[in-house]
N, C-alpha and C positions, 0 to 999 in steps of 0.2 A: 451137359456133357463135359468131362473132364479131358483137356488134351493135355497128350501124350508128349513127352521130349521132343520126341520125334515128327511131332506136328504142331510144335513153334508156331505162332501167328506172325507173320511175316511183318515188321512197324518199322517207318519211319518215325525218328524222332524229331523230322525238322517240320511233319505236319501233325503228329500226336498230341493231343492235348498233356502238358506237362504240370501244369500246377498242382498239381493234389503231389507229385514227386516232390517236386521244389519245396511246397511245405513240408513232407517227411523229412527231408536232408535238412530242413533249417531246424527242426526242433531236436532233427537227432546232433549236430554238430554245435547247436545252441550259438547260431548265427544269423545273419540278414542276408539273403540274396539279392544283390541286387538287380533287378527285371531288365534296365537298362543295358545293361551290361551282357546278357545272355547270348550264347551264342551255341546254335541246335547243329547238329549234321545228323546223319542218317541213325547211327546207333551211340549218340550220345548228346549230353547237355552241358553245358561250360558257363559259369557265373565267377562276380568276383562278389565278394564276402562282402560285410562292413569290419568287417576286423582287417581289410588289405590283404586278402589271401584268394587264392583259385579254388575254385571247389570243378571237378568234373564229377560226370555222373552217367554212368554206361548200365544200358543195358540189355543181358546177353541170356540166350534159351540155355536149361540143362543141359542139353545135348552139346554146346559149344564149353561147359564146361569139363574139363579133365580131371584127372585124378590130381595132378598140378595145382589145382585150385586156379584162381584167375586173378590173384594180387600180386599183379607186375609191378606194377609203380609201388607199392610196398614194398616187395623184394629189391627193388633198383637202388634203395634210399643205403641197402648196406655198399654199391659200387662203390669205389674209391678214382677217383681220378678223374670223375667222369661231368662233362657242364652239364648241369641239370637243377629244375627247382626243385630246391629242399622239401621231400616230403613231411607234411606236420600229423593225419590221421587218416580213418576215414571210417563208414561205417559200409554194412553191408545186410541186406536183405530177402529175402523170396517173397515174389509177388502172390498176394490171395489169391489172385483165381486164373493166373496159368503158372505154365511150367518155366518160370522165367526169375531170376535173381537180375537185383538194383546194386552197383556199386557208387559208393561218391568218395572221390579220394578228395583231400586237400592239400595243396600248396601251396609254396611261395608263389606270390607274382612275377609273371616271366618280367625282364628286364626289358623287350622292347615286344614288337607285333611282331606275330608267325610273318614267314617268308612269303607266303603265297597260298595258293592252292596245292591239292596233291601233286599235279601236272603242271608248270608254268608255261608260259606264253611270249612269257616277257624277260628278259635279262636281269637277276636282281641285282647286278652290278657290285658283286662283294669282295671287299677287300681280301689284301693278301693275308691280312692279322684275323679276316673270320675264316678263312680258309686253313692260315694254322692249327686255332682252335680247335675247329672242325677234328681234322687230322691226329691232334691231342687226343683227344675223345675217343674216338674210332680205333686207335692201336691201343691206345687202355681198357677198353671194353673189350676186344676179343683178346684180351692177356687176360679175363680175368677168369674165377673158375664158380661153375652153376650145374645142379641138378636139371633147371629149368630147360623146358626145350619149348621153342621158337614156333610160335602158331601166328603166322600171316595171316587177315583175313580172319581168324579164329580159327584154322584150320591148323593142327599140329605136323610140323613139317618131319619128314622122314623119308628113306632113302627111295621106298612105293613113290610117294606123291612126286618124287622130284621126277624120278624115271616116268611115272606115267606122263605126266605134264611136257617132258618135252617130246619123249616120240608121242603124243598125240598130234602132235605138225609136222614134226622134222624125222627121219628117217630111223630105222632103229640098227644101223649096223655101227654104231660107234657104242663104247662103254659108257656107261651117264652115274660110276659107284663116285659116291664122295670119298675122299681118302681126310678131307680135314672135316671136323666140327669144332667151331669155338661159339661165342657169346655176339649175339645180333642184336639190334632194335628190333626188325623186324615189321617196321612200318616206317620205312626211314623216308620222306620227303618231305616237300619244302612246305606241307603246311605244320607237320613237327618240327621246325625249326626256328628260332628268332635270329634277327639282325637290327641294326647293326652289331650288335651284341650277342653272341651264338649261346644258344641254350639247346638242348634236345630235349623234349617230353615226349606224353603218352608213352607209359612203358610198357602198357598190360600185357604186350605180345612177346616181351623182350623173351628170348633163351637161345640154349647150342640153336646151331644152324650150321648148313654150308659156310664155308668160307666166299666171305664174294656177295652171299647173300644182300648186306643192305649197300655195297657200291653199286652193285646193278639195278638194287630199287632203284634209289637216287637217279641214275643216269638214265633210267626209263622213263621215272617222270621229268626229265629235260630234254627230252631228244626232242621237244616240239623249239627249241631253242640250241641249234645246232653248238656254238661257242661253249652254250653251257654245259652241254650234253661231253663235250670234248676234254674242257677243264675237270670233270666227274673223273674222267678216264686217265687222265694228267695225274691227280691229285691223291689218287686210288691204285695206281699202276699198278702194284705188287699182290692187288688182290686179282684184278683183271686180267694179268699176264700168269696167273697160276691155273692149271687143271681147272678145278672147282670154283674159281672165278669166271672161266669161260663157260663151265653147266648151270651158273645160275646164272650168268646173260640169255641162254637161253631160255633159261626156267622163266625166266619175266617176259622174253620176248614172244613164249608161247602163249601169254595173256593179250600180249599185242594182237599178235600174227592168228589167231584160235579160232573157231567158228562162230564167237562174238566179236571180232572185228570189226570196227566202223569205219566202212569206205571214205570216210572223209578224218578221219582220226591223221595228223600229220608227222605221228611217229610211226606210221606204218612202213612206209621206205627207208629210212635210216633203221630199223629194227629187222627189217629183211636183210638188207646189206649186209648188217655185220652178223646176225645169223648165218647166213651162206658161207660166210667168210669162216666162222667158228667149227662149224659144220664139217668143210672140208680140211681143215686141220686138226679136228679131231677122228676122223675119217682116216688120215694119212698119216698120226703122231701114235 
């Protein structure tokens, strides 16, 4: 039987068997991976070369891809201004026998180790020169100008998704229209990031979005670390204290707050709070 787009086999890649991949990407990039070095999540694989390069290697059903195409981190290599490893190529394929395409892009090697997990736990304790950086990065990237639009999740973000997503919790007598769209990650947190040294990768999702979009990521995955959750909001202000700053705190804290919610999840109450809090000032503004 031949399946359909639309009935994607649902695959982890941190338990799929991947080498017969890993061989494809070495012979097509005409490189070594090296095994040691691998490192699997859910819908992707990450090696370092023998030539000192990053190879990543995603992959995503027809149905996640759009008329866009799905070469972010290609596209991201023309941004100007932006810290990021140097993209060098990459190849790309459709799988024999489902409805699924392979990407492997290649880079430079980041400069130090990702920050953490998507959600932290822990304080990473970052200076105020990675926090400039940071801040560099982030106001030149929404300066700058993209056809591309912005698929969280692989899902392409638009003014439906945004509105359905937050009165799916929170009430529906306030307006949820965006008034800004600029240029997002669009997967912004601390395991896409390096320190001490600040680099951003995985771009594939990058495009317009709300405004606000990737501060509210960020600060969603730290609210299990209150200080850091706070600093996000410090450091971000001017996305946070605009209109469509405050609709994509909810938009993320409807991910929280939602009927997959985990009773023991410890962003649950810091993502109510200030929900209520947005809520009735959007209510009464």
């Amino acid at each position: 039987m031949t399946l359909s787009a639309s009935t994607t086999r649902a695959v982890d890649l941190r338990v799929e068997p991947v080498e017969e991949i890993l061989g494809h990407v070495e012979r097509s990039l005409q490189t070594r991976l090296e095994r040691d070095t691998v490192v699997r999540k859910r819908r992707s694989v990450g090696a370092r070369t023998g030539r000192d390069t990053w190879v990543r290697i995603e992959r995503r059903g027809l149905d996640r891809i759009g008329v866009q195409g799905w070469n972010g981190t290609e596209c991201a290599a023309r941004l100007e201004g932006i810290a990021q490893p140097e993209w060098q190529g990459s190849v790309v394929w459709r799988d024999r026998d489902e409805p699924v395409m392979w990407r492997a892009d290649e880079t430079e090697l980041l400069p130090g180790t990702p920050i953490g997990t998507a959600v932290l736990s822990d304080d990473p304790k970052l200076s105020d020169e990675w926090w400039q950086a940071f801040n560099t990065s982030m106001d030149r990237l929404a300066a700058q100008d993209t056809r591309r639009i912005a698929t969280p999740d692989t899902v392409t973000i638009k003014q439906a998704l945004v509105t359905e997503s937050i009165h799916s919790v929170f009430s529906d007598d306030f307006d949820t229209t965006v008034e800004l769209w600029v240029p997002a990650h669009a997967d912004l947190n601390w395991a896409n990031m390096t320190a001490p040294t600040f680099r951003l990768f995985d771009w594939e999702d990058w495009g317009n979005a709300p405004q606000g979009l990737d501060s509210a990521s960020l600060w969603s995955s730290s609210l299990a670390v209150p200080a850091l959750a706070d600093r996000v909001r410090l450091e971000r202000r001017r996305d946070f204290e605009s209109r469509d700053g405050k609709l994509m705190t909810l938009f993320v804290c409807s991910k929280i707050l939602g009927p997959d919610a985990h009773p023991q999840d410890p962003r649950l109450e810091p993502a109510r709070r200030l929900a209520e809090q947005i809520v009735a000032e959007l209510q009464t503004g």
